[in-house]
Backbone as CSV, one residue per row, in Angstrom:
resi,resn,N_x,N_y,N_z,CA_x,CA_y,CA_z,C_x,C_y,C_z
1,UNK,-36.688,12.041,149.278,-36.314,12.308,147.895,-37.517,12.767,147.082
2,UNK,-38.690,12.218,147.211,-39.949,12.587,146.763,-39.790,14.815,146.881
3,UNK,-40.463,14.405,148.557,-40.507,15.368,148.432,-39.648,16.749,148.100
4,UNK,-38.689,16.575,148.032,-37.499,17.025,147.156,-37.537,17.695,145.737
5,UNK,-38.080,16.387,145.144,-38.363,16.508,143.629,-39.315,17.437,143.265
6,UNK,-40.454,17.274,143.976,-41.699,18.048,144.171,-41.199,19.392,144.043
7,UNK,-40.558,19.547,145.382,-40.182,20.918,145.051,-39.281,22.276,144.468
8,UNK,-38.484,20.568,143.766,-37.652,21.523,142.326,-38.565,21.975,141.428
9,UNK,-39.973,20.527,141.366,-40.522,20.951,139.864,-41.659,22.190,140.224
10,UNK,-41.832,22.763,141.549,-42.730,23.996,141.878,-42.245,25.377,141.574
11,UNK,-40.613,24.901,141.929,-39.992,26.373,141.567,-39.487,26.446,140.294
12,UNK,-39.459,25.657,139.557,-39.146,25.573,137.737,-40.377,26.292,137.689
13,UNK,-41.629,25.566,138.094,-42.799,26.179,137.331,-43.040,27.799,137.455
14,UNK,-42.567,27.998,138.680,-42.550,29.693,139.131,-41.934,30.337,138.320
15,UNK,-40.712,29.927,137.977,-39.191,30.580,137.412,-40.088,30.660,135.800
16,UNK,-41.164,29.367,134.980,-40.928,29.694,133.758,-42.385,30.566,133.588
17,UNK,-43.171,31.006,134.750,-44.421,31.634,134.539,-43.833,33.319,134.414
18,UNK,-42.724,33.484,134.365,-42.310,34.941,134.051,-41.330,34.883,133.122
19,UNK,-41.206,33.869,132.552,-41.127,33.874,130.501,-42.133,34.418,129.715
20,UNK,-41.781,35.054,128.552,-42.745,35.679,127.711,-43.340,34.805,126.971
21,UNK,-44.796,34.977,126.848,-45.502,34.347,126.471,-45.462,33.865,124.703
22,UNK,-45.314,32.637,124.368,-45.551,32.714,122.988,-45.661,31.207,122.592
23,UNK,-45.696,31.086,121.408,-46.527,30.252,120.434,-45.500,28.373,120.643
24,UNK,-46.052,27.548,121.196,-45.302,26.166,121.660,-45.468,25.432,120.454
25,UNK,-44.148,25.423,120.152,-44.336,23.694,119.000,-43.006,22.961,118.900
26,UNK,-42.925,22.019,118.969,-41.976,20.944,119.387,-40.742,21.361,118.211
27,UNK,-41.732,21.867,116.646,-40.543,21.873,115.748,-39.352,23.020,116.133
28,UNK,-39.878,24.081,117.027,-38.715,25.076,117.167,-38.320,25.235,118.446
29,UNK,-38.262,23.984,119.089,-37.416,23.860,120.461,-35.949,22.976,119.828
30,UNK,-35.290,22.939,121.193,-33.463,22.469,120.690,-33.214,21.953,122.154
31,UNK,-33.121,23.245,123.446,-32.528,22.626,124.316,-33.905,22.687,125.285
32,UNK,-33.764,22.003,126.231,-34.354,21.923,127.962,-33.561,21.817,128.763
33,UNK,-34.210,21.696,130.122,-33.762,21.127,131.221,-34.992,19.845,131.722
34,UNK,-34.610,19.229,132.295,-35.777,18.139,132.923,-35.701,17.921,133.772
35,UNK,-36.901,17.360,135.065,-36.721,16.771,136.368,-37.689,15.161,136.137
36,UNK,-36.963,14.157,136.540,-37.540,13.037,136.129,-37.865,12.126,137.260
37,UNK,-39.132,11.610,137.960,-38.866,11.216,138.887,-39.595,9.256,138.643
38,UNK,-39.174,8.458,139.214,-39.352,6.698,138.804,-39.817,6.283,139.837
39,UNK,-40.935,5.038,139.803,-40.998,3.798,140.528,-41.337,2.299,140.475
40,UNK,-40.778,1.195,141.039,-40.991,0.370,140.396,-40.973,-0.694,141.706
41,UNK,-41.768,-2.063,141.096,-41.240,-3.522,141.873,-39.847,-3.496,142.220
42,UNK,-39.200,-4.372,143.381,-38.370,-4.582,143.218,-38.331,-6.130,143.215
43,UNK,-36.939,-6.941,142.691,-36.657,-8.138,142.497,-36.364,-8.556,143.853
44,UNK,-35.207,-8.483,144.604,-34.152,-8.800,145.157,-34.539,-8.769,146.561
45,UNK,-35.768,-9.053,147.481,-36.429,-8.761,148.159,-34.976,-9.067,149.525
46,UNK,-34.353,-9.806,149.926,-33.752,-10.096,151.265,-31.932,-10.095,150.872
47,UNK,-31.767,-10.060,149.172,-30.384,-10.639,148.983,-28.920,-9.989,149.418
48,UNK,-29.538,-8.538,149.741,-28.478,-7.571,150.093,-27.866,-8.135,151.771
49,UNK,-28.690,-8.871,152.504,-28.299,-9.499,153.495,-28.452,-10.426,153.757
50,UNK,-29.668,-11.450,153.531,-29.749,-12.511,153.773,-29.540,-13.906,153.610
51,UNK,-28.545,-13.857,152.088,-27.955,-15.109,151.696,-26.317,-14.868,152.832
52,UNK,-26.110,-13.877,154.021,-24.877,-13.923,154.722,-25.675,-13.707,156.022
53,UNK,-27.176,-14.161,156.293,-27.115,-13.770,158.011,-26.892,-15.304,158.866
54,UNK,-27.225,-14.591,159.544,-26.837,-15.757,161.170,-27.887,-16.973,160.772
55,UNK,-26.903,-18.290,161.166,-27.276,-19.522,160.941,-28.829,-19.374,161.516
56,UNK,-30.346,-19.936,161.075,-30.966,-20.610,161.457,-31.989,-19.077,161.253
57,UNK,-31.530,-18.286,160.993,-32.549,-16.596,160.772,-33.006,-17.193,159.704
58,UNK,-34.493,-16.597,160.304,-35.630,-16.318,158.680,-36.425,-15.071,158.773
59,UNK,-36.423,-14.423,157.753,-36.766,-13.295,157.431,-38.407,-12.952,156.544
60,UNK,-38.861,-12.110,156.506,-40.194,-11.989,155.630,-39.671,-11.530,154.290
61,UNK,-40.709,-10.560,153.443,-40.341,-10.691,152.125,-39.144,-9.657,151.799
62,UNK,-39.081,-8.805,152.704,-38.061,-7.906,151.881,-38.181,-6.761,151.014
63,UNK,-37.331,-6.384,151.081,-37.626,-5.441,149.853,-38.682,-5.099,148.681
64,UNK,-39.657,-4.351,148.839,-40.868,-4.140,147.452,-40.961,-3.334,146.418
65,UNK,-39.761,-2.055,146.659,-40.162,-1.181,145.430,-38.826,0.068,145.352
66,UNK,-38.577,0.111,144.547,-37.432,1.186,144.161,-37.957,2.379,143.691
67,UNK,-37.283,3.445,143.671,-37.493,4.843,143.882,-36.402,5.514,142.800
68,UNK,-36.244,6.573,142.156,-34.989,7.119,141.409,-35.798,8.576,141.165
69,UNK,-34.646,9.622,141.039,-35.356,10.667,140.418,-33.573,11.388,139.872
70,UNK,-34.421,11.935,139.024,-32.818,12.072,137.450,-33.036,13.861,137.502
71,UNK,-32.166,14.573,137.223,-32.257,16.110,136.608,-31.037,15.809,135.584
72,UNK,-31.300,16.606,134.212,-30.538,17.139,133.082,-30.778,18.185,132.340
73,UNK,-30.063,17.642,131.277,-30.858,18.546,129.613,-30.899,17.672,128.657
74,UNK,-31.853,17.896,128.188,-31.677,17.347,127.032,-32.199,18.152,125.767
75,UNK,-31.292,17.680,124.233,-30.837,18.361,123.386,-31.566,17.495,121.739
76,UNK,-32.525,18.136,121.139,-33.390,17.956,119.994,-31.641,17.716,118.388
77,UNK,-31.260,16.608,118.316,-30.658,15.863,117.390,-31.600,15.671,116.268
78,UNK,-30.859,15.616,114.852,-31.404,15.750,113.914,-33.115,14.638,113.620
79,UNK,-32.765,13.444,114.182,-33.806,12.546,114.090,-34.066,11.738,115.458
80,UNK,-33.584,12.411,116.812,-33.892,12.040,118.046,-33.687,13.147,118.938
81,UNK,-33.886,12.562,120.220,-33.345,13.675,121.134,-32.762,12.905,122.246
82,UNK,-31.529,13.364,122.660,-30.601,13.349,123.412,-30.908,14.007,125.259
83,UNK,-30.787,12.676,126.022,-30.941,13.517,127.404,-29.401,12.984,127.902
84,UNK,-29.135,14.162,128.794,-28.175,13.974,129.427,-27.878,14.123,131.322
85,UNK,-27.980,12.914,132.141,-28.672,13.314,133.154,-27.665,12.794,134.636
86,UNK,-27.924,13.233,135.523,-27.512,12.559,137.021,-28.484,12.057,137.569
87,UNK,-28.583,10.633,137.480,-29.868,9.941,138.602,-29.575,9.544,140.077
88,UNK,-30.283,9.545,140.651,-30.008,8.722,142.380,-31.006,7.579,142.402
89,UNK,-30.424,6.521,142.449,-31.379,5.303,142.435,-31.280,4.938,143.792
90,UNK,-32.596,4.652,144.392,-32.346,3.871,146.012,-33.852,3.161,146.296
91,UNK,-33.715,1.504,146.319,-34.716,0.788,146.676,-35.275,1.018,148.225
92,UNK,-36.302,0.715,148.634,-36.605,1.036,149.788,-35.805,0.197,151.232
93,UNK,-35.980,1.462,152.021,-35.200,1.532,153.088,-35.587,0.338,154.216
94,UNK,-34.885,-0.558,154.675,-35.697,-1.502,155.629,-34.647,-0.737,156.756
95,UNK,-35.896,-0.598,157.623,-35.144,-0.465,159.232,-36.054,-1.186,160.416
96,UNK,-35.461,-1.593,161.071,-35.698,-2.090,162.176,-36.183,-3.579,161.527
97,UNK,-36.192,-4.550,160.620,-36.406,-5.407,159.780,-36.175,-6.583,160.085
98,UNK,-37.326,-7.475,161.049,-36.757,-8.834,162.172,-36.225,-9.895,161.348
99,UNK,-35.380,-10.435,161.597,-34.708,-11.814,161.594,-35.298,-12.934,162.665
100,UNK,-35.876,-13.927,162.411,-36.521,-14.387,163.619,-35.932,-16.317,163.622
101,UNK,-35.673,-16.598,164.652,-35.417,-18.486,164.645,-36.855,-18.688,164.207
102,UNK,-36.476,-20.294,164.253,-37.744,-21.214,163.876,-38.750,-21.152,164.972
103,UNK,-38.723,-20.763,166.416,-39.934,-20.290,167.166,-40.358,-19.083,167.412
104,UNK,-39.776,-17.777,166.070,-40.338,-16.747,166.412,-39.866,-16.159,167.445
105,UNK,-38.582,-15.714,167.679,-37.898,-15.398,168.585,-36.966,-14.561,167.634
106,UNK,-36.901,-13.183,167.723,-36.283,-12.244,167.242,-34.750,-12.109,167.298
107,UNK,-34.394,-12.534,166.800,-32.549,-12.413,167.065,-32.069,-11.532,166.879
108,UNK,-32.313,-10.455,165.664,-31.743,-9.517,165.552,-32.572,-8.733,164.842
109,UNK,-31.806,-7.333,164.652,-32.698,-6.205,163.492,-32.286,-5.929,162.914
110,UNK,-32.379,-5.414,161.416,-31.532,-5.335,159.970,-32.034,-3.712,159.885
111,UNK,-30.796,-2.759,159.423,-31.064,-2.118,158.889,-30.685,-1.700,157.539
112,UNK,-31.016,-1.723,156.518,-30.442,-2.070,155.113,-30.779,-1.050,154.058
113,UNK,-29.842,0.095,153.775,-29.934,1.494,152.834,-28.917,0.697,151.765
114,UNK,-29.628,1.063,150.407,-28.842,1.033,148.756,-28.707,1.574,148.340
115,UNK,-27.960,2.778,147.812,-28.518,3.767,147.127,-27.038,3.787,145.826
116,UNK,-27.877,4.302,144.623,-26.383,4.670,143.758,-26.814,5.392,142.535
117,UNK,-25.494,6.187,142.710,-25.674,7.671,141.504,-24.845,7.183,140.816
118,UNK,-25.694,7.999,139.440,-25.471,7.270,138.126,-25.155,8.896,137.222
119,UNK,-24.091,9.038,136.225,-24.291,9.951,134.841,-25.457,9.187,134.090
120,UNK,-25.952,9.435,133.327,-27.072,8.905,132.506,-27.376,9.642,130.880
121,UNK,-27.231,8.768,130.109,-27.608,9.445,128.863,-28.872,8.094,128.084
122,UNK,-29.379,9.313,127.380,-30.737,8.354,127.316,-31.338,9.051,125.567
123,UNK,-31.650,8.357,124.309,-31.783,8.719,123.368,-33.690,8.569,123.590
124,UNK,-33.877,9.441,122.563,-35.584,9.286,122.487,-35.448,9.300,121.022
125,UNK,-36.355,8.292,120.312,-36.624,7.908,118.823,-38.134,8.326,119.079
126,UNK,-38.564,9.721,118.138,-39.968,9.775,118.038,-40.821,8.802,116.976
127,UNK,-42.173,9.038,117.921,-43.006,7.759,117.181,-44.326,8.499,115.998
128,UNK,-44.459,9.566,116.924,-45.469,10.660,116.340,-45.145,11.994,116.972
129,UNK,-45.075,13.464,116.600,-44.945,14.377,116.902,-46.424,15.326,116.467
130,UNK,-47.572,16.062,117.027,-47.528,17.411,116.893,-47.023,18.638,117.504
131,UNK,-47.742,19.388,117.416,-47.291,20.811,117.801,-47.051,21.146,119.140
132,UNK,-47.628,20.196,120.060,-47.891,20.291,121.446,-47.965,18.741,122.428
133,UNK,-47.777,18.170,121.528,-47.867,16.307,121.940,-46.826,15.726,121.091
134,UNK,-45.939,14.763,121.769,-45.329,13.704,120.694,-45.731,12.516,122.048
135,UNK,-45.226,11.296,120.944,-45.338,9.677,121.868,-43.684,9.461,120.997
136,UNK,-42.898,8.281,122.009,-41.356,8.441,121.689,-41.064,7.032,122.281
137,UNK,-39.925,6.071,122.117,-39.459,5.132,122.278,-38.302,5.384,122.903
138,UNK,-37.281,4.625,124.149,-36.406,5.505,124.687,-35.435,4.306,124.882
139,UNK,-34.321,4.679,124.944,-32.813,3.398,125.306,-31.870,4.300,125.657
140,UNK,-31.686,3.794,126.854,-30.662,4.806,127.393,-29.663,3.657,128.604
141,UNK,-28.388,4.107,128.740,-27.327,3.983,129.701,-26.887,4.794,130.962
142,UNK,-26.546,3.848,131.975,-25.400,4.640,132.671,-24.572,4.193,133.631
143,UNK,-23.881,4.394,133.984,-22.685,3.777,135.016,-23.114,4.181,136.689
144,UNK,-23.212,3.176,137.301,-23.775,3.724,138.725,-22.356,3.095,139.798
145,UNK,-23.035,3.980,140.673,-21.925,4.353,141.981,-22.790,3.640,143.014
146,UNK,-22.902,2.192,143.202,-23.280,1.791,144.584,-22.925,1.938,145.749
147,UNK,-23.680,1.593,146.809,-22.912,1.926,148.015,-24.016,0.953,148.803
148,UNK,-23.810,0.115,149.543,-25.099,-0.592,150.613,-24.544,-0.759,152.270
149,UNK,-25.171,-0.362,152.484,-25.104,-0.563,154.191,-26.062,-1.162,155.005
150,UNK,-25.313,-2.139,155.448,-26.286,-3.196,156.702,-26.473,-3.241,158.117
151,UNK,-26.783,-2.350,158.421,-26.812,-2.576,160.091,-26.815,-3.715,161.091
152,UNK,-26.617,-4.771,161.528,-27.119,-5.528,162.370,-27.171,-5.483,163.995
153,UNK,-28.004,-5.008,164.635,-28.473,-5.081,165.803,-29.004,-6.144,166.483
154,UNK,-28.243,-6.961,167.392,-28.612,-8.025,168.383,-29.843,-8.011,169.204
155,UNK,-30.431,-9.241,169.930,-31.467,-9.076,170.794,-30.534,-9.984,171.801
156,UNK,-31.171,-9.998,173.046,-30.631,-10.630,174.128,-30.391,-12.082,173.411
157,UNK,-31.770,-12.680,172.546,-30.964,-14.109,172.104,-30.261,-13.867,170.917
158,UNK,-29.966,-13.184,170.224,-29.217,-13.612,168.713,-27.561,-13.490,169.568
159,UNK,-27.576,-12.481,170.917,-26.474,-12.244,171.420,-26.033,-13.533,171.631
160,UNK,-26.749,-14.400,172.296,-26.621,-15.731,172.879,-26.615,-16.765,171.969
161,UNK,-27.340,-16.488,170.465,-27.234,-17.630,169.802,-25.949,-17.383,169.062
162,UNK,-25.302,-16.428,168.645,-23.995,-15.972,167.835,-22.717,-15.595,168.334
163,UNK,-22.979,-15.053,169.581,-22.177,-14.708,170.080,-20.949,-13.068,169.624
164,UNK,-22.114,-12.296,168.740,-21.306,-11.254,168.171,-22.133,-9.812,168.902
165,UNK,-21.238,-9.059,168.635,-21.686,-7.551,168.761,-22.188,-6.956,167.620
166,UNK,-22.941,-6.146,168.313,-24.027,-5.401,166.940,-22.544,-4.914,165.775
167,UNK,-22.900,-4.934,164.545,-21.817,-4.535,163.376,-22.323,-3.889,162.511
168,UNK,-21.989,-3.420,161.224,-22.519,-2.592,160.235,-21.119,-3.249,159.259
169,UNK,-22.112,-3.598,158.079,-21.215,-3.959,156.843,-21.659,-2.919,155.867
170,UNK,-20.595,-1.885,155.622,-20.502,-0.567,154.802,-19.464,-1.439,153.259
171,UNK,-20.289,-1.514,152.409,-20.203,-1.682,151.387,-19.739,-0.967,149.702
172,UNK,-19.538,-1.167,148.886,-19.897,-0.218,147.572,-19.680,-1.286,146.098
173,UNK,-20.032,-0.257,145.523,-19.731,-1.280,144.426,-20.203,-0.836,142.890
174,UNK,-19.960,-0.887,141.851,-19.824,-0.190,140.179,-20.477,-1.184,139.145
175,UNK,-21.698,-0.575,138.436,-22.132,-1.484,137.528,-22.521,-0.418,136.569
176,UNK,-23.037,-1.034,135.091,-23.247,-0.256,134.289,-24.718,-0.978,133.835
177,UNK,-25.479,-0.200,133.730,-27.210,-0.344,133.417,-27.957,0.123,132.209
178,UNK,-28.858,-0.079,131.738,-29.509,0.311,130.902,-31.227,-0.057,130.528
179,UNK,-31.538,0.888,130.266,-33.171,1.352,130.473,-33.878,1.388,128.970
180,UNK,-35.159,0.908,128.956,-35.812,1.279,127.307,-36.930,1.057,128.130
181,UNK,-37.952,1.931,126.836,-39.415,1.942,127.284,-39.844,2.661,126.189
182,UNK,-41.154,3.323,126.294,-42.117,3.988,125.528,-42.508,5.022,126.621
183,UNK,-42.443,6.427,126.210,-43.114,7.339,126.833,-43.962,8.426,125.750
184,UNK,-44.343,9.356,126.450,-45.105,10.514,125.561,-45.317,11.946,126.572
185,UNK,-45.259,13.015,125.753,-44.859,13.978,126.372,-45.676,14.885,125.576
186,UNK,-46.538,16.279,126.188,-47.244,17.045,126.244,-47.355,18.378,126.728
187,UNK,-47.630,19.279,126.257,-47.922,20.688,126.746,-48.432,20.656,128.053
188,UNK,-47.900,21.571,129.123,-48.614,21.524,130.498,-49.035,23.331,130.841
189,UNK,-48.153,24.062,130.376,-48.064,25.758,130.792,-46.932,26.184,130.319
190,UNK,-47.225,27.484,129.263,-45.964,28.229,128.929,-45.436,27.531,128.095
191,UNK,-44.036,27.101,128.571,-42.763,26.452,128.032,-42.432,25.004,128.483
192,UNK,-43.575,24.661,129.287,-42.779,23.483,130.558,-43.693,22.204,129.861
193,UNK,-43.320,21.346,129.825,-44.403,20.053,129.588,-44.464,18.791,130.743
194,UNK,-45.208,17.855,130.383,-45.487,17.404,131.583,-45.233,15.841,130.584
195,UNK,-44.762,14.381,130.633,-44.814,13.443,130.286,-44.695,12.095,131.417
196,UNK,-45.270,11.005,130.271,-44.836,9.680,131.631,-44.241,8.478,130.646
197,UNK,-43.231,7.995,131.230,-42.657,6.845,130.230,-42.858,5.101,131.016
198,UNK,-43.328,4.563,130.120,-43.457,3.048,130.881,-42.233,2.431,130.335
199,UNK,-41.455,1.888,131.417,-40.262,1.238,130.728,-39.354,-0.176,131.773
200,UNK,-38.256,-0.704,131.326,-37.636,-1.382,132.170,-36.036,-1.220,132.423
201,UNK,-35.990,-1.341,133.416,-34.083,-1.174,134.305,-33.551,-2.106,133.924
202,UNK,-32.613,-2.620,133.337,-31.441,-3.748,133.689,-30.254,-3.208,134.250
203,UNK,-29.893,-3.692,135.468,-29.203,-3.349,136.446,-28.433,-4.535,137.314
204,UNK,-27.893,-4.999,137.257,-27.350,-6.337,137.997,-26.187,-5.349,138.582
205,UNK,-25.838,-5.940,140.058,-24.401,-5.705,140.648,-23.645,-6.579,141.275
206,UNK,-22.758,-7.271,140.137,-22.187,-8.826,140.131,-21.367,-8.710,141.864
207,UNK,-20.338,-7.569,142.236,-19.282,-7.482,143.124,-19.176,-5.958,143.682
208,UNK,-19.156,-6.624,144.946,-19.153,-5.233,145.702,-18.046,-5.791,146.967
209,UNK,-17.435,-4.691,147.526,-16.351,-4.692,148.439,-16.398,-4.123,149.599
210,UNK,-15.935,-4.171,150.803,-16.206,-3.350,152.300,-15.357,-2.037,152.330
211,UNK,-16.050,-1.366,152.290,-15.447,0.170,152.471,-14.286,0.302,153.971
212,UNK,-14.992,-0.661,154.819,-14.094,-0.896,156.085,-14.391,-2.268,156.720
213,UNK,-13.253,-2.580,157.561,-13.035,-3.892,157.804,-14.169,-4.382,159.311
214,UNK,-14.532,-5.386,159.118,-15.811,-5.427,159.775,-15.671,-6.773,160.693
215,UNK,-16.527,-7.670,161.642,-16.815,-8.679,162.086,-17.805,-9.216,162.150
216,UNK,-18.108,-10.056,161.472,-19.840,-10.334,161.110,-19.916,-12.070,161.051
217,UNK,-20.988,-11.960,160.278,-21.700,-13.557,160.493,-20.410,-14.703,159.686
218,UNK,-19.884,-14.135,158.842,-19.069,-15.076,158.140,-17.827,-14.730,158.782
219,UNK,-17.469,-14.026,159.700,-16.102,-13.647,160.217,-15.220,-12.547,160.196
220,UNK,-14.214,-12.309,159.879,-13.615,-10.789,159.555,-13.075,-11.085,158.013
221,UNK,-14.148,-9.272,157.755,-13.541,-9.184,156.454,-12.691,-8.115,156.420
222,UNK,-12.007,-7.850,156.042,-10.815,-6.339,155.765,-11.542,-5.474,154.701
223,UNK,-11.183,-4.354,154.686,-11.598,-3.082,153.630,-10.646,-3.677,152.198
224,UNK,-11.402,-3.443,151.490,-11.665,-4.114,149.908,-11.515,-5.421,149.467
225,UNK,-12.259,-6.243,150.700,-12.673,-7.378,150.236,-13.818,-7.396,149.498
226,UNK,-13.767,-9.052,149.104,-15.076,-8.848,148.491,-15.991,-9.376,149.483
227,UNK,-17.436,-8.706,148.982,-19.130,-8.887,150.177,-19.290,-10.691,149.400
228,UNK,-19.025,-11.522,150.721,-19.839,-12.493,150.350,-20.751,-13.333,151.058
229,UNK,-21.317,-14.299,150.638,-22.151,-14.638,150.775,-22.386,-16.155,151.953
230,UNK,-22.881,-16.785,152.192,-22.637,-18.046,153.500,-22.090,-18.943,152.320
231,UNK,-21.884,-19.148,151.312,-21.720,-20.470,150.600,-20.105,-19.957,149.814
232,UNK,-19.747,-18.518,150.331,-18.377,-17.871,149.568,-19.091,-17.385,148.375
233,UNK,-19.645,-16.798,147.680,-20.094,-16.883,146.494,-20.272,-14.996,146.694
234,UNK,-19.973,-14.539,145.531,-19.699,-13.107,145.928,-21.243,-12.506,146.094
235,UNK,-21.283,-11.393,146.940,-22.896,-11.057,146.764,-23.453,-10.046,146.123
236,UNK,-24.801,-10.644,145.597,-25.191,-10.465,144.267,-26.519,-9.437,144.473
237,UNK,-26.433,-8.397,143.906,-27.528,-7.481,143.660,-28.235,-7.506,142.706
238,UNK,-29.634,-7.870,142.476,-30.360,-7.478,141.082,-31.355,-6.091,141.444
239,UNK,-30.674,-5.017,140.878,-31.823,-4.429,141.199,-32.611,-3.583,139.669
240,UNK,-32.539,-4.419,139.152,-33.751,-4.306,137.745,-34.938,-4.124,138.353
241,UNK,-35.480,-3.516,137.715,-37.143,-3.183,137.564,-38.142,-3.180,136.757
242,UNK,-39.593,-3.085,136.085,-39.976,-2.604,135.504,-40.904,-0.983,135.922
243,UNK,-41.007,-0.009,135.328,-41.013,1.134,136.200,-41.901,1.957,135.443
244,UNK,-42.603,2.995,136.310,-43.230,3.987,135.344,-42.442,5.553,136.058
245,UNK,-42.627,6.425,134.940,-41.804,7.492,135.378,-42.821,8.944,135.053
246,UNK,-42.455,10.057,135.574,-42.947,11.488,135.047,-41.677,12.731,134.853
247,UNK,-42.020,13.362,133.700,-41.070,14.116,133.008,-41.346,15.385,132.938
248,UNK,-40.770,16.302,133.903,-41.245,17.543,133.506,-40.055,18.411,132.682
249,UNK,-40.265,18.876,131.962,-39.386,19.467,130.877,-39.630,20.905,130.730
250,UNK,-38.355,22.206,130.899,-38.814,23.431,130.758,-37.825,23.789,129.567
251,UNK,-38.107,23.897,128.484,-37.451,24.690,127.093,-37.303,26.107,127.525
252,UNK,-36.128,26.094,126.790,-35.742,27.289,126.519,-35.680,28.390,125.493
């Protein structure tokens, strides 16, 4: 996804170096486009699987850091400015990720992808503006489209201590989030600017359901049950952050 981003924001920069050259000031811009890319801690280091694995598994820390990158427009409002965006949020990928008994004996391997797209709208309250620099305060929403998938892969003993076949719990699930921070944004070339915003995610994902019916550590679940947990308790995603981001912006 990185490198991805990278190379939307190389060919924006190409596309706006054969715009005509002229005079940049924040007061007589209206619309853009933006490419926005995030990273952050993560909370939730093992919870996407490990409050439901196999009796007597212990795991290391889990999960460390989330990833997102957003494209829109956004639109200069009488006393703010308005972004309007599609993000892809996805914490990092564990694969091959041991589960081990109490003597260090590998039972199984986790493979565990999160990912979820979001619409996104996001207000900016300026703090100071010149001609070529402002600093801005930001609160923004959006509704995300989860989806998590767990791989579990056996070893000769987890085969023997559980008695199951390797499975995959294909998941999804709908929450609504919201973001504030402080950023600031600057002239980079031409028309395009370059900014970074320090800010924080609130993101919780109370309930999520099986896309298909599965056999796993707690037993069989059917497609649109709910994902739960060893104690029944539905399972719980936090994936809040606190995050820093970069904004490249090409006016029009």
């Amino acid at each position: 996804m990185i490198r991805f981003f990278f190379s939307l924001v190389l060919f924006a920069l190409n596309f706006s170096s054969t715009a005509s050259a002229r005079v940049f000031n924040f007061a007589d811009l209206n619309v853009s486009s933006y490419l926005r890319g995030a990273g952050g801690t993560a909370y939730f280091g093992n919870d996407a699987f490990g409050n439901a694995g196999g009796s007597g598994a212990t795991y290391s820390e889990g999960v460390l850091y989330q990833f997102s990158g957003e494209f829109g427009f956004s639109f200069e409002l009488s006393s703010m400015t308005a972004r309007l965006g599609f993000e892809m949020h996805r914490p990092q990928h564990l694969t091959n990720y041991e589960a081990k008994n109490s003597g260090g004996t590998t039972l199984y391997y986790v493979d565990s992808d999160i990912i979820s797209y979001s619409p996104t709208l996001t207000f900016e309250i300026p703090l100071s503006k010149s001609q070529t620099t402002k600093s801005y305060t930001f609160l923004g929403a959006g509704y995300a489209y989860v989806t998590m998938k767990n791989q579990i892969t056996f070893t000769s003993a987890g085969t023997s201590a559980y008695s199951l076949a390797d499975f995959i719990e294909d998941t999804k699930g709908q929450t609504i989030f919201g973001i504030a921070g402080w950023g600031f944004e600057t002239l980079m070339v031409d028309n395009v600017t370059f900014g970074m915003e320090f800010g924080y995610r609130y993101m919780e994902v109370y309930r999520m359901v099986h896309k298909a019916a599965s056999t796993n550590f707690l037993g069989s679940s059917a497609e649109g049950s709910a994902v739960k947990n060893t104690g029944g308790t539905d399972r719980f995603l936090n994936l809040s952050q606190p995050f820093m981001s970069f904004v490249f912006r090409f006016y029009i």
